[in-house]
MDAnalysis code that builds the backbone (N, CA, C; Angstrom):
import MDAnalysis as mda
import numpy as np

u = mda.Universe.empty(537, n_residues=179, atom_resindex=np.repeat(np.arange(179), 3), trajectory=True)
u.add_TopologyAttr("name", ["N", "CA", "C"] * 179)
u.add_TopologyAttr("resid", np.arange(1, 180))
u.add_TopologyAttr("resname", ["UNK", "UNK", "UNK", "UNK", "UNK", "UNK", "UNK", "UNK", "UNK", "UNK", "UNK", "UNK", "UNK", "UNK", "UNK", "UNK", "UNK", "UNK", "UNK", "UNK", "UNK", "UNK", "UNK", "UNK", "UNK", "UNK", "UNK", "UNK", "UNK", "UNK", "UNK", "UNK", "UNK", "UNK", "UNK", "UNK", "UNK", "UNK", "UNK", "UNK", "UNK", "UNK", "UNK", "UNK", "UNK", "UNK", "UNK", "UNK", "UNK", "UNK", "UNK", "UNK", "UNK", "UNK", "UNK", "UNK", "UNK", "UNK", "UNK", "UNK", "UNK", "UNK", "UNK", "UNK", "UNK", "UNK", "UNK", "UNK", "UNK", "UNK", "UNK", "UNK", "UNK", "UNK", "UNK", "UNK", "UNK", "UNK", "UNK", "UNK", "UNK", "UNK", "UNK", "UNK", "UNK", "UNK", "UNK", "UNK", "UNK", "UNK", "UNK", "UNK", "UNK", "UNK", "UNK", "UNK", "UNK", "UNK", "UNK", "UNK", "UNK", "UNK", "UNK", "UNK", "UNK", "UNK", "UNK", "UNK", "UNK", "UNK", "UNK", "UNK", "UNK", "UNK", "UNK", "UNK", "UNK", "UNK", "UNK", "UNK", "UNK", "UNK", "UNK", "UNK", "UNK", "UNK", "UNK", "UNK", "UNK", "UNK", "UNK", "UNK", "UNK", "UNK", "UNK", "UNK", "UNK", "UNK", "UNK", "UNK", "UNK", "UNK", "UNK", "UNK", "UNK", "UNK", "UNK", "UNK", "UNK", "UNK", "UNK", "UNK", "UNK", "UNK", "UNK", "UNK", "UNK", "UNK", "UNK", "UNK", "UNK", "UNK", "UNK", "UNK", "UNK", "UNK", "UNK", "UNK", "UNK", "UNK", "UNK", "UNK", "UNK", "UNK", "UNK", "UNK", "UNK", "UNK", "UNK"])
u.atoms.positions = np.array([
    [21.292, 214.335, 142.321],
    [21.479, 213.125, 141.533],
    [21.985, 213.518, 140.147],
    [22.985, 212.830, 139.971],
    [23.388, 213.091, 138.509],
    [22.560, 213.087, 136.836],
    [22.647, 213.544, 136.162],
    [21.741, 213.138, 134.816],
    [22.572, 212.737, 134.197],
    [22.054, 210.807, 133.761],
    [23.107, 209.929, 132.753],
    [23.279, 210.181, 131.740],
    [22.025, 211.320, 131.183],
    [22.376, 211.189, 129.783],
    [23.804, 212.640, 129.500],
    [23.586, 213.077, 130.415],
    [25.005, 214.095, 130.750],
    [26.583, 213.581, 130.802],
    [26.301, 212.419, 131.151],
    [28.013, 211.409, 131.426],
    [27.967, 210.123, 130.541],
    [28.351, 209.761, 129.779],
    [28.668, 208.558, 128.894],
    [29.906, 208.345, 129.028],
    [30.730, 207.439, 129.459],
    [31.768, 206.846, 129.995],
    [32.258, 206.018, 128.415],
    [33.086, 206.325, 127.540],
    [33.556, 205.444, 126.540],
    [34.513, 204.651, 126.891],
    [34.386, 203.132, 126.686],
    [34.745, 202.169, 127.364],
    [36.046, 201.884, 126.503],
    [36.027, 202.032, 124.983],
    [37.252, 202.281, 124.053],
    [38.312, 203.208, 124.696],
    [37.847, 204.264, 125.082],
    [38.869, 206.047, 125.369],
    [39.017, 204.634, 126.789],
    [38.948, 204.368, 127.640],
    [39.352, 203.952, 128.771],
    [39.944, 202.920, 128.565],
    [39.783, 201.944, 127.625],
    [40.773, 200.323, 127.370],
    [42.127, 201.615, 126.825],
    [42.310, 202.149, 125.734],
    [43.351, 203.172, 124.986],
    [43.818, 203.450, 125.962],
    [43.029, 204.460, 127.007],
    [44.060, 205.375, 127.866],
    [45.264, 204.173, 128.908],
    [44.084, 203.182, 128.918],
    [45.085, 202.423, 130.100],
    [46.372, 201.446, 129.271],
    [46.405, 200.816, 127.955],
    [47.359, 200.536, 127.233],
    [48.585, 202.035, 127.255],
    [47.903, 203.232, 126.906],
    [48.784, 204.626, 126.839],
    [49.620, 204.699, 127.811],
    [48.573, 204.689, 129.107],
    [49.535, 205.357, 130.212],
    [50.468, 204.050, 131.136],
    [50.014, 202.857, 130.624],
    [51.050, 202.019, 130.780],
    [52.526, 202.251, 129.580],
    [52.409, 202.297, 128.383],
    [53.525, 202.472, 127.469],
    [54.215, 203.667, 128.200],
    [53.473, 204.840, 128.864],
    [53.924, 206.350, 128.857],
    [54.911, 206.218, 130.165],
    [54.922, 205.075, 131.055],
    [55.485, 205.092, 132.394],
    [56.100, 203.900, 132.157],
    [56.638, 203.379, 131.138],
    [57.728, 202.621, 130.856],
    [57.430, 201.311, 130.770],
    [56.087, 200.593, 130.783],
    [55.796, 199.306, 131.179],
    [54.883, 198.126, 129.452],
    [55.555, 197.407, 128.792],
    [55.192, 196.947, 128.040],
    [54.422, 195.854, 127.765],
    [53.159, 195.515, 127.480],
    [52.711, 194.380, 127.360],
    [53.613, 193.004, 127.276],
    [54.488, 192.887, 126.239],
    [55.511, 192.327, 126.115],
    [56.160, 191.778, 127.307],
    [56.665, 192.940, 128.368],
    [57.339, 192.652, 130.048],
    [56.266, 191.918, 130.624],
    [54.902, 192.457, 130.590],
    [54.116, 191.658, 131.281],
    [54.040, 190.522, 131.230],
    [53.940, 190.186, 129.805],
    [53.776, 188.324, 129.157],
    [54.966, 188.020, 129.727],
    [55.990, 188.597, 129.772],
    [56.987, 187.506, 130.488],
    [56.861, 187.488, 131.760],
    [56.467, 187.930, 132.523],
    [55.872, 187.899, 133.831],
    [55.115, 186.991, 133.740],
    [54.240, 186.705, 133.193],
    [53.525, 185.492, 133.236],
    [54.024, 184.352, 133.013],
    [54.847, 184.272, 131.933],
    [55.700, 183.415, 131.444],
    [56.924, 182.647, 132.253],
    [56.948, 183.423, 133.398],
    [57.752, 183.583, 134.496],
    [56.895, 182.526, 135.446],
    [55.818, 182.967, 135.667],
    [55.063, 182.444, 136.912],
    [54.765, 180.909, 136.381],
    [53.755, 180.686, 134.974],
    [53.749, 179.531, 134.648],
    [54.413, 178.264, 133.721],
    [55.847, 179.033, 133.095],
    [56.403, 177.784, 132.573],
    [57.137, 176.705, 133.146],
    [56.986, 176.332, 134.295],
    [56.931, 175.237, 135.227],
    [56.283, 174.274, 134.978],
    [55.070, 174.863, 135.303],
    [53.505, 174.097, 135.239],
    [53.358, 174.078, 133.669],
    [53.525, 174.488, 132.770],
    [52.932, 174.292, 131.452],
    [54.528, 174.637, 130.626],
    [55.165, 173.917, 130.535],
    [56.438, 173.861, 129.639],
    [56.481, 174.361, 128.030],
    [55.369, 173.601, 127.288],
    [55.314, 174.260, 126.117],
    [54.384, 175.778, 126.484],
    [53.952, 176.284, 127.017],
    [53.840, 177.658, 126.969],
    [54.539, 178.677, 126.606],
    [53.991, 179.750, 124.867],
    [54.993, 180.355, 124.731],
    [54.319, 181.819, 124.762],
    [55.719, 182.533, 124.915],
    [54.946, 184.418, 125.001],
    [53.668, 184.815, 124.396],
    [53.429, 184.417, 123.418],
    [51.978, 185.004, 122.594],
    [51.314, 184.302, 122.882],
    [51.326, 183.219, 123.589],
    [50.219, 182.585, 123.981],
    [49.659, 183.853, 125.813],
    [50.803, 183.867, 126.750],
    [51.351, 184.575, 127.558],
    [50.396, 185.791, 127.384],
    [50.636, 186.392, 126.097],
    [50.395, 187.598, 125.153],
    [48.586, 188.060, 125.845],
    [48.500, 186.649, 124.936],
    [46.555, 186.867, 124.601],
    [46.277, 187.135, 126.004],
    [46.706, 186.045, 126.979],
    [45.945, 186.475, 128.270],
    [46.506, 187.698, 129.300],
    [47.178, 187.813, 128.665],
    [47.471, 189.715, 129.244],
    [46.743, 190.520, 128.443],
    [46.109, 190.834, 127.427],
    [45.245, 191.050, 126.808],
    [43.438, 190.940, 127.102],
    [43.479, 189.974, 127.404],
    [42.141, 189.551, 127.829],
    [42.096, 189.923, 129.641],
    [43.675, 190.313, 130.332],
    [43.382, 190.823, 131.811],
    [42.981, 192.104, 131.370],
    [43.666, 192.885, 130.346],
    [43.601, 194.294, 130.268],
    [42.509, 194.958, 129.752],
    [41.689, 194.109, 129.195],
    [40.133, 194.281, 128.642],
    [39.221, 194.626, 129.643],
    [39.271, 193.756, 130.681],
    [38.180, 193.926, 131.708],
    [38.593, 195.637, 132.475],
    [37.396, 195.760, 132.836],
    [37.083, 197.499, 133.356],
    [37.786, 197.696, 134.921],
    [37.130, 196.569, 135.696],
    [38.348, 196.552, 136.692],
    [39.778, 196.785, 136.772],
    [40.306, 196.180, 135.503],
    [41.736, 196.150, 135.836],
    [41.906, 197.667, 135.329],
    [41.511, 197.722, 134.215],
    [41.446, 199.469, 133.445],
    [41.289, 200.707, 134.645],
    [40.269, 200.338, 135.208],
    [40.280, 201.349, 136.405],
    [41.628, 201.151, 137.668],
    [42.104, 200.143, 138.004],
    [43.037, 200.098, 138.650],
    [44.421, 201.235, 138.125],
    [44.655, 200.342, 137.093],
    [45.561, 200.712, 135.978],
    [46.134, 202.490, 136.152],
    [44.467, 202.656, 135.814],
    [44.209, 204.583, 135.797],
    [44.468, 205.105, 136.756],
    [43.918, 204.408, 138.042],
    [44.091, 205.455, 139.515],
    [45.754, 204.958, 139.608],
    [45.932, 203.849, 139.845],
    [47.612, 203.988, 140.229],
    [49.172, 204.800, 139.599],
    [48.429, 204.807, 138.446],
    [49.489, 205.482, 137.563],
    [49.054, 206.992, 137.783],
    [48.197, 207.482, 138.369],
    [47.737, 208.659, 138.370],
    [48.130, 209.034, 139.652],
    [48.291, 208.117, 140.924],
    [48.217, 208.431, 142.222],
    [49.962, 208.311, 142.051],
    [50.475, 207.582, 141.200],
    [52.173, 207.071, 141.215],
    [52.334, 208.623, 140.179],
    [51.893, 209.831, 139.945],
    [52.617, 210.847, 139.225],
    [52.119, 211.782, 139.729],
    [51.184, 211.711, 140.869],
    [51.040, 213.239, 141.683],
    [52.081, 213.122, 142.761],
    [52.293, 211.967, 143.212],
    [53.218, 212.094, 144.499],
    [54.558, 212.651, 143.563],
    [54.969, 211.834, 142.332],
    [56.655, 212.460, 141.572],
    [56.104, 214.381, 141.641],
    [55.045, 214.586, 141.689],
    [55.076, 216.277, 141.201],
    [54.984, 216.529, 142.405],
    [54.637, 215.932, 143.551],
    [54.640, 216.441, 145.241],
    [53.145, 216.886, 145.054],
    [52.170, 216.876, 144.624],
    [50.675, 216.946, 144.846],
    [49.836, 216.555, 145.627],
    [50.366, 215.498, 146.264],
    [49.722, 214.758, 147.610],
    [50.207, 215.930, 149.077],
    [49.038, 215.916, 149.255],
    [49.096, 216.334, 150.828],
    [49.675, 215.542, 152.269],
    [50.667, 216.003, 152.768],
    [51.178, 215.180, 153.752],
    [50.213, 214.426, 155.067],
    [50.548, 213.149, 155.136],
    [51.542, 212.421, 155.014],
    [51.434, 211.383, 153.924],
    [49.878, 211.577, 153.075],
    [50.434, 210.988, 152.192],
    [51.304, 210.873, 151.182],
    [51.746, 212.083, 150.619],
    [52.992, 212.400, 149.681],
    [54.336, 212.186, 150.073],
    [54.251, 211.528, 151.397],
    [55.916, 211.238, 151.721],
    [55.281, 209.611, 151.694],
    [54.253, 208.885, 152.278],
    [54.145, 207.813, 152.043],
    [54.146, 206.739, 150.768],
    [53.639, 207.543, 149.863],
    [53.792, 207.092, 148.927],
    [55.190, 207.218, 148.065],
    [55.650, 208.803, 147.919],
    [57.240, 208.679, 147.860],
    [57.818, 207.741, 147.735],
    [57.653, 207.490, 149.043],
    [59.183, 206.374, 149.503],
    [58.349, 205.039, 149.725],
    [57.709, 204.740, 149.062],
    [57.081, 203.508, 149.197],
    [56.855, 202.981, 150.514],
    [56.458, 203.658, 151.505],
    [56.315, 203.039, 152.872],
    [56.048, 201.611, 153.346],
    [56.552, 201.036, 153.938],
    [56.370, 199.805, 154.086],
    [55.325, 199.349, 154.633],
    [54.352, 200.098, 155.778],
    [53.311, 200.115, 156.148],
    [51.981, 200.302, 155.479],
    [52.307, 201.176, 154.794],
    [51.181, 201.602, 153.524],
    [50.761, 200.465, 152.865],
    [50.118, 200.080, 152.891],
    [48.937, 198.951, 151.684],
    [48.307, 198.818, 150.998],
    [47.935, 200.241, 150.533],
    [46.634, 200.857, 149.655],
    [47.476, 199.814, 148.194],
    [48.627, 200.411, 147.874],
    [49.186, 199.983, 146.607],
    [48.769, 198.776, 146.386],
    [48.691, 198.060, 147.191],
    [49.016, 196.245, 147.190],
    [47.071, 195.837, 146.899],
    [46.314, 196.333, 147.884],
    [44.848, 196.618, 147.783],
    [44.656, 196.913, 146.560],
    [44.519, 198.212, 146.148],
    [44.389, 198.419, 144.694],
    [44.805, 197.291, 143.664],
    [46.107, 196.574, 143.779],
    [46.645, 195.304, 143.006],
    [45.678, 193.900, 143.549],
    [45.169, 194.016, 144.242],
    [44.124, 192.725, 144.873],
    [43.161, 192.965, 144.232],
    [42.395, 193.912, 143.771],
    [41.271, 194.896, 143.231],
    [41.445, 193.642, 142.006],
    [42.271, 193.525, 141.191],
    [42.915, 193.031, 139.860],
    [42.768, 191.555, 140.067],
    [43.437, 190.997, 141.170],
    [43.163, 189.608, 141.116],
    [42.624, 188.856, 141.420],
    [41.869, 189.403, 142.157],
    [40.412, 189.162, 142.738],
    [39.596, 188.753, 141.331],
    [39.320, 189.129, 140.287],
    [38.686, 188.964, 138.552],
    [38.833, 187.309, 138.991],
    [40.108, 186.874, 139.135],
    [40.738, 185.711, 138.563],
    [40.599, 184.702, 139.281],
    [39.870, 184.860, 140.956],
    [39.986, 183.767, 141.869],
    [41.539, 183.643, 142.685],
    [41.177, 182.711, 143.641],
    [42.699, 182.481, 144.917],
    [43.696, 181.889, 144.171],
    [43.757, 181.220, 142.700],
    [45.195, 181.591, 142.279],
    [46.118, 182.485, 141.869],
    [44.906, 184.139, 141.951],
    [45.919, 184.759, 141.325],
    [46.432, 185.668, 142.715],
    [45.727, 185.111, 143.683],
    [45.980, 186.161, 144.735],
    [47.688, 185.259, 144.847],
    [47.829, 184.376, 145.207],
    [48.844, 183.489, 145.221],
    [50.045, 183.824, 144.107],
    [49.763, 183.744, 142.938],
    [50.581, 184.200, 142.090],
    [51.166, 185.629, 142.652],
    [50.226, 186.823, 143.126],
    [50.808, 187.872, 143.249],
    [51.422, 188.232, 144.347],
    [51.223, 187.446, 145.328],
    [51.963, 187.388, 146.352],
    [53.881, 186.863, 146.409],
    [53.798, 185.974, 145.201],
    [54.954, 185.397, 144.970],
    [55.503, 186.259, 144.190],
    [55.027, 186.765, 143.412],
    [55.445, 187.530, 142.023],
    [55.770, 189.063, 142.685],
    [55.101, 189.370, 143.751],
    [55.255, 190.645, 145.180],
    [56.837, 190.585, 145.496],
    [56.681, 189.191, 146.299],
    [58.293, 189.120, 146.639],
    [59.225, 188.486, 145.686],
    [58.862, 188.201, 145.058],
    [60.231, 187.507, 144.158],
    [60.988, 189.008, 143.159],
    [60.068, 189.834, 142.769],
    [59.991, 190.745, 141.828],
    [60.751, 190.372, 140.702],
    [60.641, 189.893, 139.710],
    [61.698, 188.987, 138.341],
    [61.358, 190.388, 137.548],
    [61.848, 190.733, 136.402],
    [61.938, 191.118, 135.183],
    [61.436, 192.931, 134.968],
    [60.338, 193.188, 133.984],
    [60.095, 194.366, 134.713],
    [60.021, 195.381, 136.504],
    [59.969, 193.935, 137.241],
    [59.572, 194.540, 138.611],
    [60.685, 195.271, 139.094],
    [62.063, 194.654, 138.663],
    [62.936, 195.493, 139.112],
    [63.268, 196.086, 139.341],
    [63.041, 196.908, 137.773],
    [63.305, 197.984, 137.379],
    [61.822, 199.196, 137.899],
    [60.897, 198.868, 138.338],
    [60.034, 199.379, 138.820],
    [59.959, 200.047, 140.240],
    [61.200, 198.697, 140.858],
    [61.221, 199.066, 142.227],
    [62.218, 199.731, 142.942],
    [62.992, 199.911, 141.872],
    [64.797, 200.554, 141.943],
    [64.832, 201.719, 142.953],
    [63.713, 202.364, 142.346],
    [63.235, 203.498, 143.227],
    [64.800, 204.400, 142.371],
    [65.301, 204.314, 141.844],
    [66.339, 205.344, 140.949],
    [66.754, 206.063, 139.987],
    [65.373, 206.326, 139.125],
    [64.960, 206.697, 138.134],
    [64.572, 208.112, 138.033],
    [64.441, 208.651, 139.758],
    [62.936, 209.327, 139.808],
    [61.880, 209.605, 139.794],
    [61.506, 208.500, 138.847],
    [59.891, 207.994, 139.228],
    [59.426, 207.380, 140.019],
    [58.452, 207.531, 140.492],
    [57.825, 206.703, 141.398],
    [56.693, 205.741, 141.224],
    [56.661, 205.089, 141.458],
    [55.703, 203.633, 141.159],
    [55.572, 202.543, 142.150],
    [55.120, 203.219, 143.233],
    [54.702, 202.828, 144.183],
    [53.218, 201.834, 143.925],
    [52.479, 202.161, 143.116],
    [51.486, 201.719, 142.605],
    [51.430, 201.022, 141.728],
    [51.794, 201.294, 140.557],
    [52.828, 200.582, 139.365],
    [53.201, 199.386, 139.499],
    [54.049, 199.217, 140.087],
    [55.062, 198.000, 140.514],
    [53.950, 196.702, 141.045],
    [52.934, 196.794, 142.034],
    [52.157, 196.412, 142.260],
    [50.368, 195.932, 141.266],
    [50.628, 196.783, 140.406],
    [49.734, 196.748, 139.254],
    [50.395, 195.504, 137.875],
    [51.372, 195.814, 137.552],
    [51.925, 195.053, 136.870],
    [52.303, 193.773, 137.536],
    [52.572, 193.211, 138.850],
    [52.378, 192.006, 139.207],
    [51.182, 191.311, 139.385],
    [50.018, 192.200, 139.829],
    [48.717, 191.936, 139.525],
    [48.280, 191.637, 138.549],
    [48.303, 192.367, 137.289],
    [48.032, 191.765, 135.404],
    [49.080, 190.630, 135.628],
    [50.016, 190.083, 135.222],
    [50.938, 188.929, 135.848],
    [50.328, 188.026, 136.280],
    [49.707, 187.937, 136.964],
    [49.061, 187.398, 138.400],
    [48.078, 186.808, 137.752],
    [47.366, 187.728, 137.503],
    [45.636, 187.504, 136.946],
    [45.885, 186.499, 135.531],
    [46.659, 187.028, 134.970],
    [46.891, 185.964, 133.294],
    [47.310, 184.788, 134.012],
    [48.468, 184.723, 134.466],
    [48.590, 183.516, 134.753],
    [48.014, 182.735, 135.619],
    [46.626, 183.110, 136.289],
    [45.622, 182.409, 136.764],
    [44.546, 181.972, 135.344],
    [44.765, 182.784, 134.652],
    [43.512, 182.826, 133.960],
    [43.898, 181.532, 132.768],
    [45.682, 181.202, 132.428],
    [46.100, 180.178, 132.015],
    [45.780, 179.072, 132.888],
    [46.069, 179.103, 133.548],
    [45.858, 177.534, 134.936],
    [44.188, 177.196, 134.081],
    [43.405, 178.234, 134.809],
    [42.161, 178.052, 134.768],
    [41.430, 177.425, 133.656],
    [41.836, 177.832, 132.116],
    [42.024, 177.346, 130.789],
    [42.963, 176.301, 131.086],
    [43.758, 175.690, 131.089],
    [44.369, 174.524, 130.981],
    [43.801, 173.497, 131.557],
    [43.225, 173.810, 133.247],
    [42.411, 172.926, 133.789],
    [41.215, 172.322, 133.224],
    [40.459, 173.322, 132.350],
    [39.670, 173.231, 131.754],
    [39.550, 172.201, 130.452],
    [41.000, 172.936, 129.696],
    [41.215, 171.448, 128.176],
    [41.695, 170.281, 129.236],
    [42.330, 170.154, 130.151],
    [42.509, 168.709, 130.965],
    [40.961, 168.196, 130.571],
    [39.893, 168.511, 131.220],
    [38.740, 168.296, 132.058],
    [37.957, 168.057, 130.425],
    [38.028, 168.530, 129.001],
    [37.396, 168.583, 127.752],
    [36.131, 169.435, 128.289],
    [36.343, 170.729, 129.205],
    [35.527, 171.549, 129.349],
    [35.297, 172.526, 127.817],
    [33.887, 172.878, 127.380],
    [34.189, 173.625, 126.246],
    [33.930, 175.387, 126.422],
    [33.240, 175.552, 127.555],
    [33.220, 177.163, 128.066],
    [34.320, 176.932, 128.949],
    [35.287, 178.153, 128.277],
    [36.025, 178.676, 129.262],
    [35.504, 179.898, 130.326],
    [36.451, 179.438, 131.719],
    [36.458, 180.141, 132.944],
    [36.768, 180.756, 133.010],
    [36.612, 181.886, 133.679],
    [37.252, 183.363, 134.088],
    [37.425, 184.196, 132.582],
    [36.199, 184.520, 132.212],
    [36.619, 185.577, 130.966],
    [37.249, 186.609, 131.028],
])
């Protein structure tokens, strides 16, 4: 059995690292909000980016998504160095089409938010708009097999977490849902 007072987990070093190693693999808060911005200015017309902003912010706070965040970007740069043992290092590679872990791990995320964000990410999966593109080019050399799927998930999750708040000022609810 482990001794706790041996492991202290800093919850700061883990919100940092996961803002870091998102900037470090090309992906900007900024892209995200428009991803969101993407999914809900339909439904909410005056919605603008910094509003977008906060609740990509408030996805990236929670420890769930932080831990997602960490393993995918970590599992998306051992396969670029060939570190994975076959067959997973060719599966992930080439983004296998069979493979699902990526997409799982991205459910991990919207799951926080309830069945609209699973919905959102399913659409936001196949449609791929804005950053996703460029995520999925697969022509860079990087790989982001995981990635690509993570960032539609934060996407996903904010713009559930807007619905959810909006439903709420409809309703003159004064606790907001889904923190």
């Amino acid at each position: 059995m482990s001794n706790p007072a041996k492991y202290s987990l800093n919850s700061k070093k883990v919100a940092e690292a996961t803002e870091e190693w998102l900037e470090k693999r090309g992906v900007t808060k900024m892209e995200i909000a428009e991803l969101v911005h993407f999914l809900q200015k339909d439904y909410f017309p005056e919605l603008t980016l910094d509003e977008c902003m906060i609740h990509v912010d408030a996805v990236l706070s929670k420890r769930e998504v932080q831990n997602a965040v960490l393993t995918g970007i970590q599992l998306d740069m051992l396969a670029e160095e060939g570190k994975l043992l076959p067959p997973l290092q060719e599966m992930i590679q080439h983004d296998e089409g069979l493979y699902g872990c990526d997409e799982i791990l991205a459910l991990s995320i919207v799951n926080v938010y309830g069945s609209i964000g699973f919905t959102n990410f399913g659409f936001i999966d196949k449609v791929k708009p804005g950053i996703l593109v460029r995520l999925n080019s697969k022509t860079e050399g990087e790989i982001h097999t995981f990635l690509d799927d993570i960032v539609g998930a934060i996407a996903a999750s904010a713009a559930s977490r807007i619905a959810h708040r909006k439903q709420a000022e409809r309703e003159g609810v004064t606790t907001p849902p889904l923190d």
